[in-house]
DRENTORKOL-3810 file (N, C-alpha, C; in nm, 4 decimals):
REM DRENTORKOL-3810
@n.u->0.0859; n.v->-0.1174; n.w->0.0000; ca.u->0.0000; ca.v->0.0000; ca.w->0.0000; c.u->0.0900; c.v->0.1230; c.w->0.0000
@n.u->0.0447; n.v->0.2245; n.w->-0.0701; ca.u->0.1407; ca.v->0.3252; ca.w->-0.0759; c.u->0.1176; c.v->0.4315; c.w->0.0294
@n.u->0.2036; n.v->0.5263; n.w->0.0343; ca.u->0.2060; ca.v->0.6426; ca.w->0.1478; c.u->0.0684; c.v->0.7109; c.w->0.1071
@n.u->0.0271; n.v->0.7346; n.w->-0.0114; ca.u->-0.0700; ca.v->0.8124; ca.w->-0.0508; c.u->-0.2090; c.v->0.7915; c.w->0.0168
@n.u->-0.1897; n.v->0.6020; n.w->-0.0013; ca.u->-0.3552; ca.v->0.5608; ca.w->0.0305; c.u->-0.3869; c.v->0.5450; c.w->0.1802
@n.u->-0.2557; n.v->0.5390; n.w->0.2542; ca.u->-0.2391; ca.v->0.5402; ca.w->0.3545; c.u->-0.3004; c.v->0.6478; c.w->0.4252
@n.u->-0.2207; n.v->0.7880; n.w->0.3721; ca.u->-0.2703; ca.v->0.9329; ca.w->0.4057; c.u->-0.4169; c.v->0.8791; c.w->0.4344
@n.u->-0.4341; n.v->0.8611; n.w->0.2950; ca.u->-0.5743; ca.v->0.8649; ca.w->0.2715; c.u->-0.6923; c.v->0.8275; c.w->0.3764
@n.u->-0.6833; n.v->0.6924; n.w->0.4250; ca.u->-0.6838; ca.v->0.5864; ca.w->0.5171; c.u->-0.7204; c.v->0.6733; c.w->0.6119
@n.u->-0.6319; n.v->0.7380; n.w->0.6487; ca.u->-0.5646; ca.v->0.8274; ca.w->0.7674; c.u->-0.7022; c.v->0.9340; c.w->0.8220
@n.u->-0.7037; n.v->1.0557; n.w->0.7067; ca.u->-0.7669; ca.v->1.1460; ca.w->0.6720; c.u->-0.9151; c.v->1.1003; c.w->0.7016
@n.u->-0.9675; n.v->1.0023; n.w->0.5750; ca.u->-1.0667; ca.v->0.9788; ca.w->0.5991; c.u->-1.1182; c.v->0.9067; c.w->0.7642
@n.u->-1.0340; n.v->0.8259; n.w->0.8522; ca.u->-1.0347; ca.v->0.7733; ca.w->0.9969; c.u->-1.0824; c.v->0.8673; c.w->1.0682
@n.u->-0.9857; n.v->0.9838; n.w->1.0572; ca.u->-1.0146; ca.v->1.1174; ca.w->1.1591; c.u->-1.1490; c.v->1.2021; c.w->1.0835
@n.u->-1.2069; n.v->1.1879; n.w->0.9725; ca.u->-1.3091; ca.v->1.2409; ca.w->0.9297; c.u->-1.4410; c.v->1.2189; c.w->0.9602
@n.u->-1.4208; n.v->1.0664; n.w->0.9853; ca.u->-1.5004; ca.v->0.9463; ca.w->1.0319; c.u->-1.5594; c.v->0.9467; c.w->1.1548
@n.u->-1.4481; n.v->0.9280; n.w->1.2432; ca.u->-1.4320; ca.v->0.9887; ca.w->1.4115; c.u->-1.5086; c.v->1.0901; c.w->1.4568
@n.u->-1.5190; n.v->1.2002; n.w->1.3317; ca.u->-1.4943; ca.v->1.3483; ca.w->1.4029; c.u->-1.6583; c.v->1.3633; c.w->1.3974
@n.u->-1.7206; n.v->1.2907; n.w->1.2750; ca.u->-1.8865; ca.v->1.3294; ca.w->1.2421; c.u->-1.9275; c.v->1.2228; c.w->1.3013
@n.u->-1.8563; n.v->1.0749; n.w->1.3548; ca.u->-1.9448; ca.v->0.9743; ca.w->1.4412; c.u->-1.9813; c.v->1.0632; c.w->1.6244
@n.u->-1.8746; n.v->1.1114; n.w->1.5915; ca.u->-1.8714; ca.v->1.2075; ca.w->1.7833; c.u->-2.0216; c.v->1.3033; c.w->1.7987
@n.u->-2.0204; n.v->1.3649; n.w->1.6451; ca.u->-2.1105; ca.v->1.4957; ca.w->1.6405; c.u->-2.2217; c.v->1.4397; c.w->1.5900
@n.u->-2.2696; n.v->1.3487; n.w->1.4992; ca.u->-2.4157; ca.v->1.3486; ca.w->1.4621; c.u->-2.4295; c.v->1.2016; c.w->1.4421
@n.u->-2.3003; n.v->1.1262; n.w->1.4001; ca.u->-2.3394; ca.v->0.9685; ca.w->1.3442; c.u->-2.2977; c.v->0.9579; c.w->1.2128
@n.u->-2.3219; n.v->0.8567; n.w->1.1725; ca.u->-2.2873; ca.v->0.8635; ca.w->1.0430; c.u->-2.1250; c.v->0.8307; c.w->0.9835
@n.u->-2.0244; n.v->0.8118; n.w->1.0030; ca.u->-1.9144; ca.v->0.7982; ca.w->0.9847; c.u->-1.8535; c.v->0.7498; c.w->0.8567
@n.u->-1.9599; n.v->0.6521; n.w->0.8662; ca.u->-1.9431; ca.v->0.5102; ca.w->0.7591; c.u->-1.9467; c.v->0.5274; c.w->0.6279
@n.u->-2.0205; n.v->0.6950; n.w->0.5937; ca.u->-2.0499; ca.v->0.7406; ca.w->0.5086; c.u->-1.9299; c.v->0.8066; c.w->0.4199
@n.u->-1.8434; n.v->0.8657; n.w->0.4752; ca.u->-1.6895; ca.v->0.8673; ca.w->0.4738; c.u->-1.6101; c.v->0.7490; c.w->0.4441
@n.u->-1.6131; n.v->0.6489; n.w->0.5529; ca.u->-1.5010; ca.v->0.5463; ca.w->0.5717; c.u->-1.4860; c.v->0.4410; c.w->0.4678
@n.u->-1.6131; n.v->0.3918; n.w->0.4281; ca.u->-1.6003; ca.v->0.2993; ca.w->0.3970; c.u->-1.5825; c.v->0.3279; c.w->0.2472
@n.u->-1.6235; n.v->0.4208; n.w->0.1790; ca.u->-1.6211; ca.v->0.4586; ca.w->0.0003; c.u->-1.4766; c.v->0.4644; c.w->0.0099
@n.u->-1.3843; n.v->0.5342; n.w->0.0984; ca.u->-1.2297; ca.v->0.5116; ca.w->0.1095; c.u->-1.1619; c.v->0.4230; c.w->0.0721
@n.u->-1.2155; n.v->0.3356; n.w->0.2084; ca.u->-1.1240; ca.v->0.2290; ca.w->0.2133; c.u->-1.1676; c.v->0.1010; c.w->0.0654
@n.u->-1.3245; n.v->0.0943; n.w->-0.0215; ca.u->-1.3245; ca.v->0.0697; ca.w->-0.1332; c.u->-1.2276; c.v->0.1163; c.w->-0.2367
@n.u->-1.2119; n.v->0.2722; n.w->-0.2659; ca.u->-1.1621; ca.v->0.3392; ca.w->-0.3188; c.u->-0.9805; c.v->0.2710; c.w->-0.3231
@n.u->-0.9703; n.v->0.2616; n.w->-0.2218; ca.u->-0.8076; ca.v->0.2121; ca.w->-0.2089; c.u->-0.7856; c.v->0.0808; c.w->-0.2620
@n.u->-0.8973; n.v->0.0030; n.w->-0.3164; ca.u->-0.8869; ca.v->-0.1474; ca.w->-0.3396; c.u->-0.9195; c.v->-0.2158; c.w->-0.2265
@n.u->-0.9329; n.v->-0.1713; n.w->-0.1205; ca.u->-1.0207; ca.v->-0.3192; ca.w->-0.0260; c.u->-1.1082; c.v->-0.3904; c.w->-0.0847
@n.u->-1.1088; n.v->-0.4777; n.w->-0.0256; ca.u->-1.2422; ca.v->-0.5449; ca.w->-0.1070; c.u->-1.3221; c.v->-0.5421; c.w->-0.0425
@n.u->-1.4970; n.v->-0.5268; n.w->-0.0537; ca.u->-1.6089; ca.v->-0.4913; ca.w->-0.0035; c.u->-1.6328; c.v->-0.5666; c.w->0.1354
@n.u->-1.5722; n.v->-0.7045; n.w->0.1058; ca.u->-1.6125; ca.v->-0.7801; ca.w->0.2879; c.u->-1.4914; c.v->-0.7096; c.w->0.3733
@n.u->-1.4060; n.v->-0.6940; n.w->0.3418; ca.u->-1.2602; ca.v->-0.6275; ca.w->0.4299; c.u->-1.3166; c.v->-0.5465; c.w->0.4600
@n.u->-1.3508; n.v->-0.4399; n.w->0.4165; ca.u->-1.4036; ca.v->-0.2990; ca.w->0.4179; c.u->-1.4935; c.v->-0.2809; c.w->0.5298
@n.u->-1.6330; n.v->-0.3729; n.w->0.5049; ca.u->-1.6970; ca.v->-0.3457; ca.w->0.5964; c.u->-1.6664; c.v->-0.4503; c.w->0.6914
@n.u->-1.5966; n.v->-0.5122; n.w->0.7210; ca.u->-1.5284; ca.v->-0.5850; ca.w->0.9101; c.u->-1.4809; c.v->-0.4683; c.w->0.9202
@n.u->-1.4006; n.v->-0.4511; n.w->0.8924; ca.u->-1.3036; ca.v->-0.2993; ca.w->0.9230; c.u->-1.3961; c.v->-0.1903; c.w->0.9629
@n.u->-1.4811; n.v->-0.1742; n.w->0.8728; ca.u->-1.5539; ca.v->-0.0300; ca.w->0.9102; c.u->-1.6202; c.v->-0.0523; c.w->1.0198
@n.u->-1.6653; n.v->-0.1755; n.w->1.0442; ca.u->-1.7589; ca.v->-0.1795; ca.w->1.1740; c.u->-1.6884; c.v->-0.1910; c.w->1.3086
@n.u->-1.6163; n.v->-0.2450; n.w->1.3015; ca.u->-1.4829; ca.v->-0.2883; ca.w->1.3727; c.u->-1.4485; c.v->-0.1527; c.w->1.4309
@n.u->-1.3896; n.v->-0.0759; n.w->1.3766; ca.u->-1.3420; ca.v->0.0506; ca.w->1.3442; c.u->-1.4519; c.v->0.1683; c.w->1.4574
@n.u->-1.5677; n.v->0.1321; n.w->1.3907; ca.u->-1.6488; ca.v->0.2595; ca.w->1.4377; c.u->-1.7608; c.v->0.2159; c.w->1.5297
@n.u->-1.6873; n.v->0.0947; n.w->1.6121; ca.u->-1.8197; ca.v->0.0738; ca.w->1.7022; c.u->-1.7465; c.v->0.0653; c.w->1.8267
@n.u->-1.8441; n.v->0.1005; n.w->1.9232; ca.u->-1.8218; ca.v->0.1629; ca.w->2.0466; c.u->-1.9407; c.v->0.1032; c.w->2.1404
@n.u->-1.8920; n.v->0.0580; n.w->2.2443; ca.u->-1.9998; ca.v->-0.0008; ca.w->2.3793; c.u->-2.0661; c.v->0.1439; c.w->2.4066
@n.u->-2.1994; n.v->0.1034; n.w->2.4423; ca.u->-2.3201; ca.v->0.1652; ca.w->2.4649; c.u->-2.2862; c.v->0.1428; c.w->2.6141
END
């Protein structure tokens, strides 16, 4: 994976974070990314859920 998609990765994580804190929604960001980079759609979403879930 290159430095670029990485950034990328990166950027979109903290973008993710920042609108799951304030309204929800995160996934809406994260996951077209991490497609975008070549994940493949089941990676993507373990990861994304993985990623953006949090005990109630």
């Amino acid at each position: 994976m290159s430095l670029f998609n990485e950034m990328l990765i990166f950027m979109a994580a903290v973008a993710a974070g920042f609108i799951n804190a304030m309204a929800g929604g995160g996934t809406l960001v994260s996951f077209p990314v991490l497609l975008a980079v070549g994940i493949s759609p089941v990676v993507a979403n373990v990861t994304n859920t993985v990623a953006l879930y949090q005990e109630q």
